[in-house]
mmCIF entry with sequence, helices, sheets and N, C-alpha, C, O atoms, coordinates in Angstrom:
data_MODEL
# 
_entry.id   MODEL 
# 
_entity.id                         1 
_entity.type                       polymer 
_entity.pdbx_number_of_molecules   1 
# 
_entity_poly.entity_id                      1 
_entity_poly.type                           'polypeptide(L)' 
_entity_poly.nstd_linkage                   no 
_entity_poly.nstd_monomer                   no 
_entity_poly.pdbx_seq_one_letter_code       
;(UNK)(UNK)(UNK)(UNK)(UNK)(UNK)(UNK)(UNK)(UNK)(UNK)(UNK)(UNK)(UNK)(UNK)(UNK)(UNK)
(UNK)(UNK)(UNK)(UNK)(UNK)(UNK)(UNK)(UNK)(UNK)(UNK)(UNK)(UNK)(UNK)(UNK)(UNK)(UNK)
(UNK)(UNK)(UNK)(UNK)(UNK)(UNK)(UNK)(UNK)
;
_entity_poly.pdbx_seq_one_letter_code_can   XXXXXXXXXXXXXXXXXXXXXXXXXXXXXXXXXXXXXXXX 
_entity_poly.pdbx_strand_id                 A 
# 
loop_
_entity_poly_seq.entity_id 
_entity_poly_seq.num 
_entity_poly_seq.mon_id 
_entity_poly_seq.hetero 
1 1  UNK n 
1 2  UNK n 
1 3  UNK n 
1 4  UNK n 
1 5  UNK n 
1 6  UNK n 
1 7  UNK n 
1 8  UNK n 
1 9  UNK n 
1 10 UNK n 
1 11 UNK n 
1 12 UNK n 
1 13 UNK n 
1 14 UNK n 
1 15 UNK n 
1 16 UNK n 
1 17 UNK n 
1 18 UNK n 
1 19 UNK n 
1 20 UNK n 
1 21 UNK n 
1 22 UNK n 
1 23 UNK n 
1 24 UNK n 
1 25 UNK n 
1 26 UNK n 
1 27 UNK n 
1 28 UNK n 
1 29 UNK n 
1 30 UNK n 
1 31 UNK n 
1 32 UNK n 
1 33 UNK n 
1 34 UNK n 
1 35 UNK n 
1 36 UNK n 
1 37 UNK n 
1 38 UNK n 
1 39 UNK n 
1 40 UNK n 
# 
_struct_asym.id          A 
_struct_asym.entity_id   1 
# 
loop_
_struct_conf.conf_type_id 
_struct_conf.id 
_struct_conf.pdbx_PDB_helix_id 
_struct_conf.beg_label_comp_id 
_struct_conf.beg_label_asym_id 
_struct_conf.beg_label_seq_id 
_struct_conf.pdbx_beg_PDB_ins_code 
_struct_conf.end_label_comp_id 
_struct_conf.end_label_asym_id 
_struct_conf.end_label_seq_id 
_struct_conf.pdbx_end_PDB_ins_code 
_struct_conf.beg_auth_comp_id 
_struct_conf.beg_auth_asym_id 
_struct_conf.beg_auth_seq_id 
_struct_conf.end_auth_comp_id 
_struct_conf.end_auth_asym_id 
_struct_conf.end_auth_seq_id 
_struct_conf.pdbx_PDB_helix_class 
_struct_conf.details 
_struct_conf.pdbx_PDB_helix_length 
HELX_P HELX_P1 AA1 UNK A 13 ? UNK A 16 ? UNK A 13 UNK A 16 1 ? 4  
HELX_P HELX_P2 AA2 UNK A 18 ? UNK A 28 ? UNK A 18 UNK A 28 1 ? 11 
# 
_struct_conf_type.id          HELX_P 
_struct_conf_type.criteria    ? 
_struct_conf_type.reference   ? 
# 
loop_
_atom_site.group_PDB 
_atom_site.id 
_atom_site.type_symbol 
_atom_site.label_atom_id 
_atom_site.label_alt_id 
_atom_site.label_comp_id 
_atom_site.label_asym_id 
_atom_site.label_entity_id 
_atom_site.label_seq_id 
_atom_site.pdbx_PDB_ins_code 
_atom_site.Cartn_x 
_atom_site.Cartn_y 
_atom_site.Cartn_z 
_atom_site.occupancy 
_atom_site.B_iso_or_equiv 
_atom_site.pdbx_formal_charge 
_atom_site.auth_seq_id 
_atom_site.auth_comp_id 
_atom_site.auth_asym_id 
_atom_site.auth_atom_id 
_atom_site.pdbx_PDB_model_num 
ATOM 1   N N  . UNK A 1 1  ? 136.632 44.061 78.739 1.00 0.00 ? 1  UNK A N  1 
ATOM 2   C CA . UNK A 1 1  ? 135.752 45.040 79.356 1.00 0.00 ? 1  UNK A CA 1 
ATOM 3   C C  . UNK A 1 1  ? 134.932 45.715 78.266 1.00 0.00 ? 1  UNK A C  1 
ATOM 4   O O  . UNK A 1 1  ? 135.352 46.189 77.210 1.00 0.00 ? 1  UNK A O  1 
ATOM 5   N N  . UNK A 1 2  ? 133.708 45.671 78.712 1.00 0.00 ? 2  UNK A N  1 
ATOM 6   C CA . UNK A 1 2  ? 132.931 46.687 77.690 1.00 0.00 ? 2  UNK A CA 1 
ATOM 7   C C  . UNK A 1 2  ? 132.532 47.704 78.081 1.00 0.00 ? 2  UNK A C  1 
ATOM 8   O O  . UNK A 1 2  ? 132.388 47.795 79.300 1.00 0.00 ? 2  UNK A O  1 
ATOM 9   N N  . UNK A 1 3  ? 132.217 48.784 77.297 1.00 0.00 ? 3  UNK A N  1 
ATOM 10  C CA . UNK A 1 3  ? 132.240 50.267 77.472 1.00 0.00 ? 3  UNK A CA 1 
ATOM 11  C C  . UNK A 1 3  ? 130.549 50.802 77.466 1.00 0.00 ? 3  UNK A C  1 
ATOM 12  O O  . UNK A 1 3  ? 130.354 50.467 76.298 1.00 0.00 ? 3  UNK A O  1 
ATOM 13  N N  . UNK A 1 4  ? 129.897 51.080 77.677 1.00 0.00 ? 4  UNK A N  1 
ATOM 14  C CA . UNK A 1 4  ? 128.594 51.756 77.598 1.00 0.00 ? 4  UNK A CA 1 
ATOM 15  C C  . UNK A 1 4  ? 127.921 52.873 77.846 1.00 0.00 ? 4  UNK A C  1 
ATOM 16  O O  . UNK A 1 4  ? 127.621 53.046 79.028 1.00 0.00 ? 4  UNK A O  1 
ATOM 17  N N  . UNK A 1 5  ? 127.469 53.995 76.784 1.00 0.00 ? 5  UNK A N  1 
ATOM 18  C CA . UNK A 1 5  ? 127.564 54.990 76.857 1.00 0.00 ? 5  UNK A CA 1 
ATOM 19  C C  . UNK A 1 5  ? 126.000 55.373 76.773 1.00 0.00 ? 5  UNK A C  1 
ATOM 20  O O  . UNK A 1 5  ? 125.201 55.000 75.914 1.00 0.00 ? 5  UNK A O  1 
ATOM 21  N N  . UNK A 1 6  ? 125.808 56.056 77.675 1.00 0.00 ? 6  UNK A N  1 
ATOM 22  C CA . UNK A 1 6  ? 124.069 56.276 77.440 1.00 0.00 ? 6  UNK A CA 1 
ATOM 23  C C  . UNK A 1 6  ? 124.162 57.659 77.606 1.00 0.00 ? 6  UNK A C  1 
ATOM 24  O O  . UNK A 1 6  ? 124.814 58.170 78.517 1.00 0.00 ? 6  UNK A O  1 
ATOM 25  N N  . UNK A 1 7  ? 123.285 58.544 76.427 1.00 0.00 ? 7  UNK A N  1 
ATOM 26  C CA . UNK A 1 7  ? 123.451 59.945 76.026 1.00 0.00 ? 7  UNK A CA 1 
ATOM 27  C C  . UNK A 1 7  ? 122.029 60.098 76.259 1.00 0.00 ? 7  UNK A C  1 
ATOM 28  O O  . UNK A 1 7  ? 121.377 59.325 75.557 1.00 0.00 ? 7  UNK A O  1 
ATOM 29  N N  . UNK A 1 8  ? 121.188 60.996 77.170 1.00 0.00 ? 8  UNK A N  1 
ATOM 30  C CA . UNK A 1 8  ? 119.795 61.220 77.763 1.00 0.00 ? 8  UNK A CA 1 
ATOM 31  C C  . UNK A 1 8  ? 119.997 62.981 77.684 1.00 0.00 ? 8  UNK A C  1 
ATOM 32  O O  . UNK A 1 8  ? 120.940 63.750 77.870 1.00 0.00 ? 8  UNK A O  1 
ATOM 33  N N  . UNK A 1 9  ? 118.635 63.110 77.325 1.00 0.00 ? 9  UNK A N  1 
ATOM 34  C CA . UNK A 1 9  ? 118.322 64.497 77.184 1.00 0.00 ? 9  UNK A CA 1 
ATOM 35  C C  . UNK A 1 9  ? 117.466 64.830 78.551 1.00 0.00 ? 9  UNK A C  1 
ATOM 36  O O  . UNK A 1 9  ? 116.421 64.232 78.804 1.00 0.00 ? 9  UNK A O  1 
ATOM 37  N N  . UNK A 1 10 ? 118.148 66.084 79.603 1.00 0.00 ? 10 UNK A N  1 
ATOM 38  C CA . UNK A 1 10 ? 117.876 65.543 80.499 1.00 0.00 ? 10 UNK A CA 1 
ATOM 39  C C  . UNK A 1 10 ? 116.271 66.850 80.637 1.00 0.00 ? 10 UNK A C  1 
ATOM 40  O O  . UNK A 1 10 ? 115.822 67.168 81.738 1.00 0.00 ? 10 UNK A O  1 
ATOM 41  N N  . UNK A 1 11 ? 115.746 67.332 79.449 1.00 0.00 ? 11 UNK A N  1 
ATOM 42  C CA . UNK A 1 11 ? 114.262 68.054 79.594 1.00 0.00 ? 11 UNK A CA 1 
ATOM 43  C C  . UNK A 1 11 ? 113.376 67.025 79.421 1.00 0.00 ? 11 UNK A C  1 
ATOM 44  O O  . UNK A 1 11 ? 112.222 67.182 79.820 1.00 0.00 ? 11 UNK A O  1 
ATOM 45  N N  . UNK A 1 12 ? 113.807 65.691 78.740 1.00 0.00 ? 12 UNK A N  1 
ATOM 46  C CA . UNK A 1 12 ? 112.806 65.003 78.223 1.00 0.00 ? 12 UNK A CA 1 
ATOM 47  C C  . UNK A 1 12 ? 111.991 63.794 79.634 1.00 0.00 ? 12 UNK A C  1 
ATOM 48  O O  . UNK A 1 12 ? 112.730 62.880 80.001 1.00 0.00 ? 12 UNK A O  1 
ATOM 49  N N  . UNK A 1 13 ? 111.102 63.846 80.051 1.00 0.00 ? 13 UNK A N  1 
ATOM 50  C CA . UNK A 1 13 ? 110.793 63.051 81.061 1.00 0.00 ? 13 UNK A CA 1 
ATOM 51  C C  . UNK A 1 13 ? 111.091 61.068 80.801 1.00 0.00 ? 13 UNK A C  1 
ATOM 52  O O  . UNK A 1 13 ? 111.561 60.280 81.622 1.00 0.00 ? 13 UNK A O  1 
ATOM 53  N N  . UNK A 1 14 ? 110.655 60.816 79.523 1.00 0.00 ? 14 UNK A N  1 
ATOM 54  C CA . UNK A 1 14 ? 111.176 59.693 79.276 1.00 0.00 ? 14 UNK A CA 1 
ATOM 55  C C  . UNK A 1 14 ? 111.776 59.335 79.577 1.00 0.00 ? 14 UNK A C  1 
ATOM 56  O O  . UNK A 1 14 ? 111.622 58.420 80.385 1.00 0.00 ? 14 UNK A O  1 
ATOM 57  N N  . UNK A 1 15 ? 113.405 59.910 79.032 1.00 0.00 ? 15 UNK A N  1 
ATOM 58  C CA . UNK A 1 15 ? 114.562 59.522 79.357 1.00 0.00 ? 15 UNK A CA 1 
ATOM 59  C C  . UNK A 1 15 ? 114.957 58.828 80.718 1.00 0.00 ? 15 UNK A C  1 
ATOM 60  O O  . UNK A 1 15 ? 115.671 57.832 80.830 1.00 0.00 ? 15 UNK A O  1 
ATOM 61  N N  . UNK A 1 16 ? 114.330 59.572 81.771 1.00 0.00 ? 16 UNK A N  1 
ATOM 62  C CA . UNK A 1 16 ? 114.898 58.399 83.174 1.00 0.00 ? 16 UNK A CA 1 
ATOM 63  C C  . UNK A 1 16 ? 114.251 57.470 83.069 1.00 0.00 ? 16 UNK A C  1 
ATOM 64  O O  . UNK A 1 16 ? 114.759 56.516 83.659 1.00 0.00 ? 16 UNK A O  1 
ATOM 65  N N  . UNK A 1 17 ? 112.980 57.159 82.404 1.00 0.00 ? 17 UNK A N  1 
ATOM 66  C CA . UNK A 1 17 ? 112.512 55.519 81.996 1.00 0.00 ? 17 UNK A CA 1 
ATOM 67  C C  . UNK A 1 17 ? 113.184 54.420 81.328 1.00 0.00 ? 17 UNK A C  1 
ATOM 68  O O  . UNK A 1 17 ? 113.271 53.224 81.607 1.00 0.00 ? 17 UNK A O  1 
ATOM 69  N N  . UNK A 1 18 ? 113.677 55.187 80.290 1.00 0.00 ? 18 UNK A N  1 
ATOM 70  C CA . UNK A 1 18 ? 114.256 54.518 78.971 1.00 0.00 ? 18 UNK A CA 1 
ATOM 71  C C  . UNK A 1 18 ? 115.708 53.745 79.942 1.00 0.00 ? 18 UNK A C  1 
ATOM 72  O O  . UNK A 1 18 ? 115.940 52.572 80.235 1.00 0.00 ? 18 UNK A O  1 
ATOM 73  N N  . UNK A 1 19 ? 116.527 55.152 80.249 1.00 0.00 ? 19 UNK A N  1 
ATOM 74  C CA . UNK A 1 19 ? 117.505 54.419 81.080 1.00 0.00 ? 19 UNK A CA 1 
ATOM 75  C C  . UNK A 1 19 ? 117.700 53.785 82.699 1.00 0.00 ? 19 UNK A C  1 
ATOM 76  O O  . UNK A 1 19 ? 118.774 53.645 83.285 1.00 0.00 ? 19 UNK A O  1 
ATOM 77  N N  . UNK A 1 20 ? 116.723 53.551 83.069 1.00 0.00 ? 20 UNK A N  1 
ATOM 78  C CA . UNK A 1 20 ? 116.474 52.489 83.671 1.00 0.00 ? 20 UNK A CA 1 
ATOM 79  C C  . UNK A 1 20 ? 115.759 51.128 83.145 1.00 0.00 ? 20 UNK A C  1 
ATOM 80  O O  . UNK A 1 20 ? 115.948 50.056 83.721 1.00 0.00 ? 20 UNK A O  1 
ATOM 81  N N  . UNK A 1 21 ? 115.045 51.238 82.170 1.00 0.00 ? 21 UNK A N  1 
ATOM 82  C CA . UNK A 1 21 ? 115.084 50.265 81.965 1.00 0.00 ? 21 UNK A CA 1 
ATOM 83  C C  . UNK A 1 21 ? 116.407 49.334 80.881 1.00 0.00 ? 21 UNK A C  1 
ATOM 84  O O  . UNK A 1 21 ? 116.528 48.136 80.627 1.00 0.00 ? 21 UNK A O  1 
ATOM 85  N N  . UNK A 1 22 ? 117.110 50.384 80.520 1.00 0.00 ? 22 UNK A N  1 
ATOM 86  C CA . UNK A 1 22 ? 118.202 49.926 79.538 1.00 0.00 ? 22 UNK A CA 1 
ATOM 87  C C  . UNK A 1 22 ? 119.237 49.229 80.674 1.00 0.00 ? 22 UNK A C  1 
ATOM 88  O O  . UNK A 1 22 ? 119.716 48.110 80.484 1.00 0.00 ? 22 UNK A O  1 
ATOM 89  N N  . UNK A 1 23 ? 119.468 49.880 81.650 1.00 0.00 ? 23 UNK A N  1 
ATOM 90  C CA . UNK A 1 23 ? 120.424 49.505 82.787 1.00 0.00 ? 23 UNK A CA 1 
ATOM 91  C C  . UNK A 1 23 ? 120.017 48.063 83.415 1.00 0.00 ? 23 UNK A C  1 
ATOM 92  O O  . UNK A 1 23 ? 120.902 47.321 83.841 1.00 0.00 ? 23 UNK A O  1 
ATOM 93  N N  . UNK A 1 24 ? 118.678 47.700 83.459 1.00 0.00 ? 24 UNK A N  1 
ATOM 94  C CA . UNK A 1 24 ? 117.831 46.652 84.167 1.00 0.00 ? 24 UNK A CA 1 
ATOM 95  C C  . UNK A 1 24 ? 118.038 45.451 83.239 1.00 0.00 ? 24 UNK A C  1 
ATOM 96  O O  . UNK A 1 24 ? 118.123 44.331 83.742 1.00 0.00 ? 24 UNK A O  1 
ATOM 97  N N  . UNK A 1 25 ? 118.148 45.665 81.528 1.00 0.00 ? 25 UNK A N  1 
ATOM 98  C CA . UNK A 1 25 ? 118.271 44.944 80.518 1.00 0.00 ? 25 UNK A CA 1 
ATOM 99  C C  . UNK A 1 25 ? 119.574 44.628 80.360 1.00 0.00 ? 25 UNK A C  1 
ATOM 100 O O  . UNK A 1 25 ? 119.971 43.515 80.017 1.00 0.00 ? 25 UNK A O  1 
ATOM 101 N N  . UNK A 1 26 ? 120.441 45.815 80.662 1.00 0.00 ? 26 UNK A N  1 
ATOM 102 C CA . UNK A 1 26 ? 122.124 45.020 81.095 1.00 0.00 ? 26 UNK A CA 1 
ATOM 103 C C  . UNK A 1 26 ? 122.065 44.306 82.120 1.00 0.00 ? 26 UNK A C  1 
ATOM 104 O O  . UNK A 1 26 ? 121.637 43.227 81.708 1.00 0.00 ? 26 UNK A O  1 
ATOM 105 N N  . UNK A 1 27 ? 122.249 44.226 83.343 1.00 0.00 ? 27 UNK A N  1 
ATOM 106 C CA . UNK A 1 27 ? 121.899 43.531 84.720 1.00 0.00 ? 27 UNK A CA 1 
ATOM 107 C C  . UNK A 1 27 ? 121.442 42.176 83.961 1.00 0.00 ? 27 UNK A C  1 
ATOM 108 O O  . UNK A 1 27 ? 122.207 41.222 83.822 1.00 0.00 ? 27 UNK A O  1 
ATOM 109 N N  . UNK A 1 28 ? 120.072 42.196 83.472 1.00 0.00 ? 28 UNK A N  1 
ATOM 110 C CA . UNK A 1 28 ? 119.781 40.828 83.595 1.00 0.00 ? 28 UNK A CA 1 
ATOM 111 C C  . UNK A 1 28 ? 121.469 39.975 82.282 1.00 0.00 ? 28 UNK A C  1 
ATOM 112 O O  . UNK A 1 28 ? 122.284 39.060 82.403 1.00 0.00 ? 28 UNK A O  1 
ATOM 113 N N  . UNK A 1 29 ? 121.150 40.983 81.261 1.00 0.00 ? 29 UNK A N  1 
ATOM 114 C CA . UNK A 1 29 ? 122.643 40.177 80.408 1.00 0.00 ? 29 UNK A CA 1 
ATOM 115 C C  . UNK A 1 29 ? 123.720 39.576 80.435 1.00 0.00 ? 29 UNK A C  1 
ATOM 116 O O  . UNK A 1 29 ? 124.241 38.642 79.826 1.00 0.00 ? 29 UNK A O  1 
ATOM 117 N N  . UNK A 1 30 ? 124.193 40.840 81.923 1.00 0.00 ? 30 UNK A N  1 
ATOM 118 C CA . UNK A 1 30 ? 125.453 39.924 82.683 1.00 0.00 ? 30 UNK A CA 1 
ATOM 119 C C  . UNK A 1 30 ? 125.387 39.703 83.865 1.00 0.00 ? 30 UNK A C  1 
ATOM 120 O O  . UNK A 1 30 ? 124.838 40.175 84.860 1.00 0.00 ? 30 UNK A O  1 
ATOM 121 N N  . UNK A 1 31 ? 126.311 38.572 83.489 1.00 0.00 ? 31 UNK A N  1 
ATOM 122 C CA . UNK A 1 31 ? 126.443 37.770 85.501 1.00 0.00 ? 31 UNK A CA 1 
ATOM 123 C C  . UNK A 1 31 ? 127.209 38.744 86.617 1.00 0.00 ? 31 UNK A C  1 
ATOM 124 O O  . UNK A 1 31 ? 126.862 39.041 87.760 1.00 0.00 ? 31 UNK A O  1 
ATOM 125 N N  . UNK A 1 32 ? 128.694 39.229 85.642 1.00 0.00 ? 32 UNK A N  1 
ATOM 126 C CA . UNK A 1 32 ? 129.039 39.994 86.599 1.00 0.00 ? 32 UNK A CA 1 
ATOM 127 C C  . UNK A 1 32 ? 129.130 41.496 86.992 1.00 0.00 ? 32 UNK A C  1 
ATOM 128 O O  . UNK A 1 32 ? 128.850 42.380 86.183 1.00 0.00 ? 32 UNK A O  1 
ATOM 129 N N  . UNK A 1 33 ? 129.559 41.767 88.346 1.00 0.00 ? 33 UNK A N  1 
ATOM 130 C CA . UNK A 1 33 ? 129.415 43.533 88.049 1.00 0.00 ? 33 UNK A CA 1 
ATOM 131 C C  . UNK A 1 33 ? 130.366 44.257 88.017 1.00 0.00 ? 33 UNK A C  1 
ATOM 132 O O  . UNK A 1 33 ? 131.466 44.242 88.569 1.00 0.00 ? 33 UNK A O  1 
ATOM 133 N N  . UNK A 1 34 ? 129.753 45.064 87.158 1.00 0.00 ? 34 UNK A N  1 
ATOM 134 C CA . UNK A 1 34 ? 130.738 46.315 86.499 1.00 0.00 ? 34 UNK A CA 1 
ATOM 135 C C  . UNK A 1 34 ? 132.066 46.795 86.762 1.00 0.00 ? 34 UNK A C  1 
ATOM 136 O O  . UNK A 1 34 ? 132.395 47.265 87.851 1.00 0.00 ? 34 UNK A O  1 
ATOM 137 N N  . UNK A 1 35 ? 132.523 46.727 86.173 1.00 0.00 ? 35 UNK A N  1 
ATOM 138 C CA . UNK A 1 35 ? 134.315 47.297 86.535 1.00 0.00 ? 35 UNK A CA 1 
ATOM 139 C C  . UNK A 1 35 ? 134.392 48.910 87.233 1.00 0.00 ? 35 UNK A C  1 
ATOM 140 O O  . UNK A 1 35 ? 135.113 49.401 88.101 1.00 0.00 ? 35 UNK A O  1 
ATOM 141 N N  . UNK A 1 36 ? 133.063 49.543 86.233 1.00 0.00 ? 36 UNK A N  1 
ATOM 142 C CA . UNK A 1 36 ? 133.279 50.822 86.530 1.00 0.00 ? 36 UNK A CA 1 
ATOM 143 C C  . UNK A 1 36 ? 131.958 51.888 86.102 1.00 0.00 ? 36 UNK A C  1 
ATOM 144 O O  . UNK A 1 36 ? 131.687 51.664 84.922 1.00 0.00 ? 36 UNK A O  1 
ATOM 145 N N  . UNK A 1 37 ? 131.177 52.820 86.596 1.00 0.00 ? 37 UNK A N  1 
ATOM 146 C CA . UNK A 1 37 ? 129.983 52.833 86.828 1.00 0.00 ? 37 UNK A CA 1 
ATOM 147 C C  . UNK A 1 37 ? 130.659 54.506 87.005 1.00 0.00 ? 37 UNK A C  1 
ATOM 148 O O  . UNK A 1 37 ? 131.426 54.660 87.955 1.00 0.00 ? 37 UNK A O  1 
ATOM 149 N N  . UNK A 1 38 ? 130.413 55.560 86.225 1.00 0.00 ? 38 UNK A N  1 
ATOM 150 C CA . UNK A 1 38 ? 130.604 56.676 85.871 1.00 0.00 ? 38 UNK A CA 1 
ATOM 151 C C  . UNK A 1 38 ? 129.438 57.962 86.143 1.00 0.00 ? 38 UNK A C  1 
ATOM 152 O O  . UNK A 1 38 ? 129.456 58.761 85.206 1.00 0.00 ? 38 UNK A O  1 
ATOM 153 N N  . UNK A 1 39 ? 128.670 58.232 86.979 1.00 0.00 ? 39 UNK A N  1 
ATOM 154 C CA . UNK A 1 39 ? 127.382 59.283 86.697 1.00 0.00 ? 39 UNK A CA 1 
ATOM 155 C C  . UNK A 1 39 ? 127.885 61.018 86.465 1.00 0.00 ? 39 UNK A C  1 
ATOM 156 O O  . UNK A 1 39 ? 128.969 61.533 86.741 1.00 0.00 ? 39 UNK A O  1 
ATOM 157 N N  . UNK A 1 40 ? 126.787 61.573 85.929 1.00 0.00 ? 40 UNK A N  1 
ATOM 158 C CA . UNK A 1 40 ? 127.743 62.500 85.349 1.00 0.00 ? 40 UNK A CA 1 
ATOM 159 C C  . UNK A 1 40 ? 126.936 63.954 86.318 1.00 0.00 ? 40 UNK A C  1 
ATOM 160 O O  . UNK A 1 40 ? 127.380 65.096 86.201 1.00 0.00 ? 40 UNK A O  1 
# 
């Protein structure tokens, strides 16, 4: 299992770009889905 930690500053507007597209770039990486999916 791998672990993935995404740290977003949440004044900065970017940030919901960046991590969606980081999330979209996992997806395509792996075949399967996630063990476990954490929002904070």
């Amino acid at each position: 299992m791998k672990l993935y930690i995404a740290g977003i500053n949440h004044f900065d507007p970017s940030c919901r770009t960046n991590l969606i597209n980081w999330l979209e770039e996992l997806s395509n990486e792996n075949v399967n889905y996630p063990d476990f999916i954490a929002p904070e």
